[in-house]
C-alpha atoms as a printed R data frame, in Angstrom:
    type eleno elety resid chain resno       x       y       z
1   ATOM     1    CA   UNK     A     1  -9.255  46.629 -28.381
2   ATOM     2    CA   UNK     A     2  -7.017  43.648 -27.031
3   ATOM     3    CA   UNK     A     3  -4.429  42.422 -29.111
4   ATOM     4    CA   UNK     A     4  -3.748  39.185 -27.598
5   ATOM     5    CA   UNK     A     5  -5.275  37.191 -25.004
6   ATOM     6    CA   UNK     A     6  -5.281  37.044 -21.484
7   ATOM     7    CA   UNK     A     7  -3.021  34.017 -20.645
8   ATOM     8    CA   UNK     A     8  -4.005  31.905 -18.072
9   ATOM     9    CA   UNK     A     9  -1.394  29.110 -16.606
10  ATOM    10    CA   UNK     A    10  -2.411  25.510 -17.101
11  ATOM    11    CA   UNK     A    11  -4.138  24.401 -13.962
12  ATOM    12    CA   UNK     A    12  -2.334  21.463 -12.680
13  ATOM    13    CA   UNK     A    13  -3.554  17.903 -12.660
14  ATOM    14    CA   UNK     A    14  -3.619  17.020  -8.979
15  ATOM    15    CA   UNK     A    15  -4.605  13.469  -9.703
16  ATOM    16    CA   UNK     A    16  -1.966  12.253 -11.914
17  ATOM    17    CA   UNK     A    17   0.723  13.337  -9.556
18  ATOM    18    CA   UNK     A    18  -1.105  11.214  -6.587
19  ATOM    19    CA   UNK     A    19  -1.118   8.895  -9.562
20  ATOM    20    CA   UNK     A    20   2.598   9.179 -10.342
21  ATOM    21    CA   UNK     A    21   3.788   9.915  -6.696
22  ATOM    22    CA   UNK     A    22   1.672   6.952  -5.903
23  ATOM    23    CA   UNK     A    23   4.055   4.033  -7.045
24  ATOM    24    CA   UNK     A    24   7.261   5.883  -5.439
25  ATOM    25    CA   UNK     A    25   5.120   5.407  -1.982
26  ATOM    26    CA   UNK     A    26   3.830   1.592  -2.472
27  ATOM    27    CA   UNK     A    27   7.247   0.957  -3.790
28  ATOM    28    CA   UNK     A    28   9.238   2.741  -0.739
29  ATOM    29    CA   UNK     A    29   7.393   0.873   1.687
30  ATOM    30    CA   UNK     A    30   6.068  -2.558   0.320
31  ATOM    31    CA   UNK     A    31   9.789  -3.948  -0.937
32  ATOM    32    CA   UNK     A    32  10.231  -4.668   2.962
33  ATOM    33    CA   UNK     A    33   7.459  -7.437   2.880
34  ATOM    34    CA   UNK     A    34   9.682 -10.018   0.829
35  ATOM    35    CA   UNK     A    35  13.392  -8.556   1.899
36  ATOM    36    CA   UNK     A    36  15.211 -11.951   2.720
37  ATOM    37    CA   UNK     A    37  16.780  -9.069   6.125
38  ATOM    38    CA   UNK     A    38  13.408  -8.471   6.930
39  ATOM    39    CA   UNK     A    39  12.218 -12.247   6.543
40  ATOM    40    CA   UNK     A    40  15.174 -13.803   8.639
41  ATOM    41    CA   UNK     A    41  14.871 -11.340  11.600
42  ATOM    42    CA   UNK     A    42  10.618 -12.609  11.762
43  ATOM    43    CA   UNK     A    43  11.957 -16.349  11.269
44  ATOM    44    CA   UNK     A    44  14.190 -15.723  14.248
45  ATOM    45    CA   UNK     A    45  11.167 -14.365  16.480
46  ATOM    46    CA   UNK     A    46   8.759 -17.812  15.325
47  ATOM    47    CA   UNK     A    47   7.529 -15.965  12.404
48  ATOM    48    CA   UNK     A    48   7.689 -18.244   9.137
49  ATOM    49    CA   UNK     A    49   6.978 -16.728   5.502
50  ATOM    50    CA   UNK     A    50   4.150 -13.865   4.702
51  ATOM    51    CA   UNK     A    51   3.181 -14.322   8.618
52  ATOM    52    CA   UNK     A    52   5.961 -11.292   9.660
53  ATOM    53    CA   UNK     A    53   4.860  -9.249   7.364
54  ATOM    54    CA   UNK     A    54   1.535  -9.472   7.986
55  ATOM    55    CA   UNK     A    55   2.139  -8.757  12.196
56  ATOM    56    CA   UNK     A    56   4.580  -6.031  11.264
57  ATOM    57    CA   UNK     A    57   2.002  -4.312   8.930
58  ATOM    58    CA   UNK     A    58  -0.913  -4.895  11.662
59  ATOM    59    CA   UNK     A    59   0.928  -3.911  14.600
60  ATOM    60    CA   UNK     A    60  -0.393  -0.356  15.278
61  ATOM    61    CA   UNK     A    61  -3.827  -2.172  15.327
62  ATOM    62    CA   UNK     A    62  -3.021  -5.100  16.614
63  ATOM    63    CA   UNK     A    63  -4.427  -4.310  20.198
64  ATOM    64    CA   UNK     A    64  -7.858  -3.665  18.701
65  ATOM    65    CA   UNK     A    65  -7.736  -7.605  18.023
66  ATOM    66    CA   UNK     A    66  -7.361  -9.509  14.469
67  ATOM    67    CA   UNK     A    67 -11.194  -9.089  13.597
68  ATOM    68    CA   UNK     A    68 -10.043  -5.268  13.640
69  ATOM    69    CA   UNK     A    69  -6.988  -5.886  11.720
70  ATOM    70    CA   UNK     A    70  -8.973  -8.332   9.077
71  ATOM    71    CA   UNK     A    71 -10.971  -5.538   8.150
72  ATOM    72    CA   UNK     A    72  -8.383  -2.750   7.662
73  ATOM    73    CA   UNK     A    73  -6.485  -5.115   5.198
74  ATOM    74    CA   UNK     A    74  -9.239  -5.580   3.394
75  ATOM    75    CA   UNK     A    75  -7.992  -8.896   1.082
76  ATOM    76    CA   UNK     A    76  -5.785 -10.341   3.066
77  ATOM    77    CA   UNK     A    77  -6.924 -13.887   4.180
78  ATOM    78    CA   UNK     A    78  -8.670 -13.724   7.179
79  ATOM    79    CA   UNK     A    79  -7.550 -17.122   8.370
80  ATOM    80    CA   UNK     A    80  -3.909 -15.846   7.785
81  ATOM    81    CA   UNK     A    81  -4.775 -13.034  10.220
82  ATOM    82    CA   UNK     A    82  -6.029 -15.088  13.100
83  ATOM    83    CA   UNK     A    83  -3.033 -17.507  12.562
84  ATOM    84    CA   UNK     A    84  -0.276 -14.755  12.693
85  ATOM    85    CA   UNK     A    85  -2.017 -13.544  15.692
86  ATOM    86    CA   UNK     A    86  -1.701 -16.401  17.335
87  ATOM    87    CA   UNK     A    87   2.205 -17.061  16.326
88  ATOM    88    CA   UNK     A    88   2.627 -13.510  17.886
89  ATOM    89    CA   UNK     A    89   0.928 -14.209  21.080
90  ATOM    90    CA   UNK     A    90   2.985 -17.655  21.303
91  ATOM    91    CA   UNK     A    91   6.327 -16.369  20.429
92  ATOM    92    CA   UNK     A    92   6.996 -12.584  20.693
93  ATOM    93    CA   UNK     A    93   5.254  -9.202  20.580
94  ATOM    94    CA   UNK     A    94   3.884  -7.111  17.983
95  ATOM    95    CA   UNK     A    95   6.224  -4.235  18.967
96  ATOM    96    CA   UNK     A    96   9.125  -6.551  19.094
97  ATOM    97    CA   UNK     A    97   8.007  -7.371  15.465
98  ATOM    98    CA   UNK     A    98   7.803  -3.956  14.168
99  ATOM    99    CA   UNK     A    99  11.431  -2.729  16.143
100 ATOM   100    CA   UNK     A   100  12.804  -5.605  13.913
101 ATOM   101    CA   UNK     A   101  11.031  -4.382  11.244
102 ATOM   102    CA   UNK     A   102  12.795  -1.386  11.606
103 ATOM   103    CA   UNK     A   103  16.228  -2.569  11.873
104 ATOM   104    CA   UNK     A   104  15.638  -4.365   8.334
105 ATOM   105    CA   UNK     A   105  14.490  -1.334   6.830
106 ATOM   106    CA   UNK     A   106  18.009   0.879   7.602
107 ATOM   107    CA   UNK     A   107  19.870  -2.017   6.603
108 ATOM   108    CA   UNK     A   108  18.010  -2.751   3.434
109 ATOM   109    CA   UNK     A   109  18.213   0.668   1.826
110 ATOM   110    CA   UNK     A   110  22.000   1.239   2.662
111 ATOM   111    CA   UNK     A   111  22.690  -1.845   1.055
112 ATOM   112    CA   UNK     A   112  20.102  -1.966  -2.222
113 ATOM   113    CA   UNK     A   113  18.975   1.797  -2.451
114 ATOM   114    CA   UNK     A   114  20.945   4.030  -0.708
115 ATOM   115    CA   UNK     A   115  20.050   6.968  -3.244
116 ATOM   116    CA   UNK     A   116  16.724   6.873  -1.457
117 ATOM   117    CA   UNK     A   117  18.270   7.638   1.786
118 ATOM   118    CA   UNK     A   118  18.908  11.417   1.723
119 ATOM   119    CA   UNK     A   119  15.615  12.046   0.011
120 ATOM   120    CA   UNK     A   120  14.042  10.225   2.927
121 ATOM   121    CA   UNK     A   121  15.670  12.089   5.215
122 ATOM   122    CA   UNK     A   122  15.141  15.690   3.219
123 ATOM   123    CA   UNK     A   123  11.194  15.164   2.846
124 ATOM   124    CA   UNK     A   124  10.583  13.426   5.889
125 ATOM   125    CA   UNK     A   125   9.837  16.801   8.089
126 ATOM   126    CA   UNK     A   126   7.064  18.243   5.314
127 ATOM   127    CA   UNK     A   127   5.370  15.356   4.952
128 ATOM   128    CA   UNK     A   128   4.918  14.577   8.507
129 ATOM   129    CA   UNK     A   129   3.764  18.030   8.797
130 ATOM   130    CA   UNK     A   130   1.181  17.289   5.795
131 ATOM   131    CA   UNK     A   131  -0.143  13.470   7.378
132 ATOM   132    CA   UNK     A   132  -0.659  15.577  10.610
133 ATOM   133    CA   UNK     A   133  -3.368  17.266   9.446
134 ATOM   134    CA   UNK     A   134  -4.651  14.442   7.244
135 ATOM   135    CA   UNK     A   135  -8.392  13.767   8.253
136 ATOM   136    CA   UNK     A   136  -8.839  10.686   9.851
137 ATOM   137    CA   UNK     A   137 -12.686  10.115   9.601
138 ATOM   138    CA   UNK     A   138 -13.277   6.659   7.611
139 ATOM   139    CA   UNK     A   139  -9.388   5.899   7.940
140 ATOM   140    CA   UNK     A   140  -8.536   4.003  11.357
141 ATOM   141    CA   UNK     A   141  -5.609   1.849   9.896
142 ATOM   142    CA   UNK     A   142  -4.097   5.338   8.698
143 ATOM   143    CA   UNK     A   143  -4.596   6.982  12.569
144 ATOM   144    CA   UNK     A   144  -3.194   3.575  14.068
145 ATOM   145    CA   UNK     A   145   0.036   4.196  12.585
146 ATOM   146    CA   UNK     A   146   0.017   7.869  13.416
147 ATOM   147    CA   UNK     A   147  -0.359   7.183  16.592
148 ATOM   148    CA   UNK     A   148   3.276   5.347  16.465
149 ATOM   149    CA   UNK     A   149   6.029   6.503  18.171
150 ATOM   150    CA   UNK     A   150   8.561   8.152  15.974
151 ATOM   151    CA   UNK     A   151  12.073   7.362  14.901
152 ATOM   152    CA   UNK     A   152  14.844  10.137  15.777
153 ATOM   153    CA   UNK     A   153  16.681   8.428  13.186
154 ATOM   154    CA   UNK     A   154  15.497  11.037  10.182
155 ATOM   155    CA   UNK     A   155  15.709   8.166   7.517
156 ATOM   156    CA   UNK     A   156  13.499   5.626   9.006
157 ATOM   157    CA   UNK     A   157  11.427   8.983  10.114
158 ATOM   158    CA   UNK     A   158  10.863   9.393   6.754
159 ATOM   159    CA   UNK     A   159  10.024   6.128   5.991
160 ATOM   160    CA   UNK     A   160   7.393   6.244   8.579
161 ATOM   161    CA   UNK     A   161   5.823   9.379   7.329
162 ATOM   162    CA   UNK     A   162   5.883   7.881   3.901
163 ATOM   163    CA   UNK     A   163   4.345   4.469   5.010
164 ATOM   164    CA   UNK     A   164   1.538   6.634   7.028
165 ATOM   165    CA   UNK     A   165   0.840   8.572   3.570
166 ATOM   166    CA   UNK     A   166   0.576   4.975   2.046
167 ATOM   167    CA   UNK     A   167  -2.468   3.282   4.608
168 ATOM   168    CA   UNK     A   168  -4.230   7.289   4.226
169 ATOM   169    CA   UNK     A   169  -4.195   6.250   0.479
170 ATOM   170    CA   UNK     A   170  -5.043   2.599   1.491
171 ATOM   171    CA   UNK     A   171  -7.797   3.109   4.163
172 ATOM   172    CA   UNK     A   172  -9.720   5.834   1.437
173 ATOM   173    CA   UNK     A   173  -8.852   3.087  -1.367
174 ATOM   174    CA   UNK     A   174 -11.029   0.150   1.065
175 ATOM   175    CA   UNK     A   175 -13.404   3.045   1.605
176 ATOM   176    CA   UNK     A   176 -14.397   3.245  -2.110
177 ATOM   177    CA   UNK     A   177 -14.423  -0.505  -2.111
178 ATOM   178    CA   UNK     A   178 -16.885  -0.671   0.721
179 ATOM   179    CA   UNK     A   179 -19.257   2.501  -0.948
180 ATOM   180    CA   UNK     A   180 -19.038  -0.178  -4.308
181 ATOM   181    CA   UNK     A   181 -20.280  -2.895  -2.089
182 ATOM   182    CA   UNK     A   182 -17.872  -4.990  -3.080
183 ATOM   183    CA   UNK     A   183 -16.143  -8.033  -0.550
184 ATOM   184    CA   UNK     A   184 -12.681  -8.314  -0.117
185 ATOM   185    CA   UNK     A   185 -12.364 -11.134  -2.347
186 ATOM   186    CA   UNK     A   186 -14.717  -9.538  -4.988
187 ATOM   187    CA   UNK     A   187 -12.252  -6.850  -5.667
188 ATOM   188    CA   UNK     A   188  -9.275  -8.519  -5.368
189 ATOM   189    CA   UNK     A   189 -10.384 -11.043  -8.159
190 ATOM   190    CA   UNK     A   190 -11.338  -8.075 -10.445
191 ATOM   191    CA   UNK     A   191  -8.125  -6.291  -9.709
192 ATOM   192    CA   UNK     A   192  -6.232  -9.625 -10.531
193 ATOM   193    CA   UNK     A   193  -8.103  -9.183 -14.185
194 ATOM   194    CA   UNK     A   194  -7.652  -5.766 -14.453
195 ATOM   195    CA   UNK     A   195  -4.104  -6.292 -14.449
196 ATOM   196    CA   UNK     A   196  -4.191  -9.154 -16.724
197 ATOM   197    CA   UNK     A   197  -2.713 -11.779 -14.496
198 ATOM   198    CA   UNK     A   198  -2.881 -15.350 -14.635
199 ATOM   199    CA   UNK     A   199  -6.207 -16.375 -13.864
200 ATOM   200    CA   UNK     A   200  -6.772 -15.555 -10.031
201 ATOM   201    CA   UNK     A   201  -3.201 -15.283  -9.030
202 ATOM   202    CA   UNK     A   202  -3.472 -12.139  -6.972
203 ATOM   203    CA   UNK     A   203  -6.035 -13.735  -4.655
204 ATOM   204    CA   UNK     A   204  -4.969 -16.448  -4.596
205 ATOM   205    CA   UNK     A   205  -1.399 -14.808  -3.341
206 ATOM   206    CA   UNK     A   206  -2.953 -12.848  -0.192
207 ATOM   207    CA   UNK     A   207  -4.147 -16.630   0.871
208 ATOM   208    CA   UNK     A   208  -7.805 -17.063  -0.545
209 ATOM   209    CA   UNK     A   209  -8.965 -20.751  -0.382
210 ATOM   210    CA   UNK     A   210 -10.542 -22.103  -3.875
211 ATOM   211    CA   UNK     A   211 -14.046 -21.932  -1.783
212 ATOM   212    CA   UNK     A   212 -12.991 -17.978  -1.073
213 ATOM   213    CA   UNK     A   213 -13.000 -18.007  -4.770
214 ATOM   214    CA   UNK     A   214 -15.841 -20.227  -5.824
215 ATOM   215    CA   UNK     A   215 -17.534 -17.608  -3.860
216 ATOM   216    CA   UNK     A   216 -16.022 -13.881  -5.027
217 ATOM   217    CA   UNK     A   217 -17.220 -15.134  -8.668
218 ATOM   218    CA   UNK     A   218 -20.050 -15.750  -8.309
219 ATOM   219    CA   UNK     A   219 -20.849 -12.378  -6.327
220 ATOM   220    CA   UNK     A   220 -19.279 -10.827  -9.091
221 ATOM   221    CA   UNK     A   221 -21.360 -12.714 -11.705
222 ATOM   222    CA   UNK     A   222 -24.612 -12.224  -9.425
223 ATOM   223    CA   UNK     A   223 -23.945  -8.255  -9.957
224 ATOM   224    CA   UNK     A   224 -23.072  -8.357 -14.031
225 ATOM   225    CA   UNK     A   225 -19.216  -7.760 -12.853
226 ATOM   226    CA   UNK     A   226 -17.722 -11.378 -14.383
227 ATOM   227    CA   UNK     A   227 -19.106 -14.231 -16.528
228 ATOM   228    CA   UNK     A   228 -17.877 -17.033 -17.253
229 ATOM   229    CA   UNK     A   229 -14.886 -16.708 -14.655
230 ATOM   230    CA   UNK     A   230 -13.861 -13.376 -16.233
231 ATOM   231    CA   UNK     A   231 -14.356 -10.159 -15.467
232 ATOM   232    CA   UNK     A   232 -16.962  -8.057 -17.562
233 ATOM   233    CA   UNK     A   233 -16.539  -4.720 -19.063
234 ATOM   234    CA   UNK     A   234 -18.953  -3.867 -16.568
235 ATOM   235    CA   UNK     A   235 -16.498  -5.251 -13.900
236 ATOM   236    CA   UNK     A   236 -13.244  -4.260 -15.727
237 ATOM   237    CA   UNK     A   237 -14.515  -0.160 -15.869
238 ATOM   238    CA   UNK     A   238 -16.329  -0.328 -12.028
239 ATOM   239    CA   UNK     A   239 -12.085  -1.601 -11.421
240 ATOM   240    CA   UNK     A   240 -11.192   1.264 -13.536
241 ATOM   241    CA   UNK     A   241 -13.182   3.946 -11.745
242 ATOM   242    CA   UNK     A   242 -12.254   3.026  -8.376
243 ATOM   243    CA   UNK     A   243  -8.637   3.581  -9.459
244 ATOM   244    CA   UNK     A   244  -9.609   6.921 -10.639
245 ATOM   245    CA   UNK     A   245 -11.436   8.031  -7.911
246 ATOM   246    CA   UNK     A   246  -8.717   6.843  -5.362
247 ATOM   247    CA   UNK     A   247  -6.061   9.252  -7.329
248 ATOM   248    CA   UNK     A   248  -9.100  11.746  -7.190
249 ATOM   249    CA   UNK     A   249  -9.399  11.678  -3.262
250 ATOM   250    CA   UNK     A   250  -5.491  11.417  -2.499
251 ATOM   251    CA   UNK     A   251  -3.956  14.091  -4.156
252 ATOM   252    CA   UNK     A   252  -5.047  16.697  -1.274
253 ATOM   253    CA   UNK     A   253  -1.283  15.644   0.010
254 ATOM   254    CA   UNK     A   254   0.261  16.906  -3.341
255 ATOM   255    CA   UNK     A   255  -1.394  20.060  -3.678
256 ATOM   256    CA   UNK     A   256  -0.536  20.504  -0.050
257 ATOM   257    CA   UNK     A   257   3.503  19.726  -0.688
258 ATOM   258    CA   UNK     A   258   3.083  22.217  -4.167
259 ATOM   259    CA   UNK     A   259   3.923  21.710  -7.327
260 ATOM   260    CA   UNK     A   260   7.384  21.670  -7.774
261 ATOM   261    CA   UNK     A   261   8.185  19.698  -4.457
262 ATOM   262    CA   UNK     A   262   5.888  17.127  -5.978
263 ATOM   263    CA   UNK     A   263   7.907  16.811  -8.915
264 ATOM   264    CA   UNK     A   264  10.940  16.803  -7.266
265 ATOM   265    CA   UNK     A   265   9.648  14.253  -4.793
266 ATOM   266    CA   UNK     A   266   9.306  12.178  -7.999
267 ATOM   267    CA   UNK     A   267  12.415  12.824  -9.447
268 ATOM   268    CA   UNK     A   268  14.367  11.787  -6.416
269 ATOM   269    CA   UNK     A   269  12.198   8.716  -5.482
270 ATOM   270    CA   UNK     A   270  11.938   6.637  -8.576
271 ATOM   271    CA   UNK     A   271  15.280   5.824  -9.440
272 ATOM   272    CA   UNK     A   272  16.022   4.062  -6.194
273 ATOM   273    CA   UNK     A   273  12.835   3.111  -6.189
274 ATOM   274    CA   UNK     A   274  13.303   1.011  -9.211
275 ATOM   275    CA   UNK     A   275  15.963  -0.736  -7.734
276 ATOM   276    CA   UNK     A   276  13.846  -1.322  -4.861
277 ATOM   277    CA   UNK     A   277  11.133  -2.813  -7.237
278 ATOM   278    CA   UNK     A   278  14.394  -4.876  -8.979
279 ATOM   279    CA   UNK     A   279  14.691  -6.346  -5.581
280 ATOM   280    CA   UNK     A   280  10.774  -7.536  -4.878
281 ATOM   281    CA   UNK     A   281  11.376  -9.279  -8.749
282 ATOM   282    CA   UNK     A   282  14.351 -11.266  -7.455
283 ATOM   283    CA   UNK     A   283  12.958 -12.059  -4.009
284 ATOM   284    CA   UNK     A   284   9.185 -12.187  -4.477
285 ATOM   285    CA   UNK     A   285   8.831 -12.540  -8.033
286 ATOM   286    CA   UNK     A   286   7.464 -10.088 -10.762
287 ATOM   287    CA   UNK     A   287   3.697  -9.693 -10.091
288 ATOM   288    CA   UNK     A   288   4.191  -8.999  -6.683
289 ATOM   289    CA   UNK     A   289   3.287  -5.500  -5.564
290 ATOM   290    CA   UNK     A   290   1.216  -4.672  -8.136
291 ATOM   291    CA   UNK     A   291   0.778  -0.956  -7.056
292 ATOM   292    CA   UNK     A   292   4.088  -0.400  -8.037
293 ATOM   293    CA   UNK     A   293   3.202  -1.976 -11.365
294 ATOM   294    CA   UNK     A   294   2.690   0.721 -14.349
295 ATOM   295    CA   UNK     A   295  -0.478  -1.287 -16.118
């Protein structure tokens, strides 16, 4: 007779730490986009405001064409696309942009996070070895940037291995989207409510016209998703769900690094990370990068 029970160890939740680890990712590599460094250096090529950002992010695709590059970013104006394009093409190259990129990144971090900097350095080597084997299938933005050459400088190697695990996250994130049939504009309006921001700030930020808008709601309303200008339950828990299932279909990565690298990975990331986030508050403002938001 058995006296006490077989114990069997907790089986780990894979999608909370893609959940957790998630933030320390957006955070790592989205500060860049408003980094007054960054912002100067893409003034200096002919590159005014969001428009640097948006060629630096693109490059890797950029020789597909901007019709390419509008659909990998998914919410990001269209028009804004086409026009950055055309600033690039009048005034500099996309791999000029993203070799300035670069240089704003190192200089950055050593000045507003440089606890990030050995952890960077210290991962970057197993988690290039994990976004190696990533599939690719469904996620072209994600093999664009893989196809990058890579920095000998291990920090900004890092980095790059980190930003690659970001668009594998993104690209399977748009894929969910698309499987929803919902438009770029569609989901960006519901994700503005599911956050509870001012009434469509978010889409309005990523450069959607009031006709863009006129147009997501009444999609949404046309499907049960909003009424009224504001989002449903319906719409609120499809937002909800798509969340869930992105965690779901990303963690692959974490169970690959293990368990207790994963924790450690968050450990050493989200302290300087919050800095990091301190610094898109002071030079963005507080509802920017909402993925590094804890709703």
């Amino acid at each position: 007779m058995r006296l006490t029970a077989e114990w069997n160890p907790p089986m780990t939740d894979w999608s909370a730490k893609a959940r957790r680890n998630s933030r320390s990712v957006q955070t790592t590599i989205g500060w860049i986009f408003w980094d007054p460094g960054a912002v100067s250096r893409f003034e200096a090529l002919g590159l005014p405001g969001p428009i640097g950002y948006i060629a630096a992010r693109c490059a890797p695709l950029a020789p597909a064409g901007p019709h390419a590059v509008i659909a990998a970013f998914g919410s990001i104006s269209p028009p804004a696309i086409e026009f950055t394009f055309a600033l690039v093409e009048a005034n500099t190259t996309f791999q000029t942009v993203w070799q300035e990129r670069d240089a704003a990144i190192l200089d950055g971090l050593t000045a507003h996070a440089p606890q990030i900097l050995q952890p960077l350095a210290d991962f970057g080597p197993e988690i290039w070895a994990i976004v190696d084997r990533l599939p690719t299938a469904g996620r072209v933005f994600f093999a664009a940037h893989l196809s990058m050459p890579r920095s000998t400088d291990p920090v900004l190697s890092g980095w790059h291995a980190i930003n690659c695990l970001r668009e594998w996250r993104g690209d399977t994130h748009w894929a969910l989207v698309a499987a929803a049939g919902l438009s770029g504009i569609e989901v960006s309006i519901l994700h503005n409510e599911w956050l509870g921001y001012e009434a469509d700030w978010l889409p309005t930020s990523r450069g959607s016209s009031p006709q863009d808008l006129e147009s997501g709601w009444a999609l949404l309303e046309s499907k049960g998703l909003a009424a009224n200008r504001r989002a449903t339950t319906a719409g609120l828990d499809l937002r909800q769900q798509l969340e869930d299932d992105t965690d779901r279909l990303t963690a692959g990565p974490w169970e690959e690094l293990g368990e207790l690298r994963s924790v450690e990975f968050a450990e050493r990331f989200e302290p300087p990370c919050e800095a990091l986030l301190q610094r898109v508050d002071l030079t963005a403002g507080v509802n920017y990068q909402p993925a590094s938001r804890i709703r």
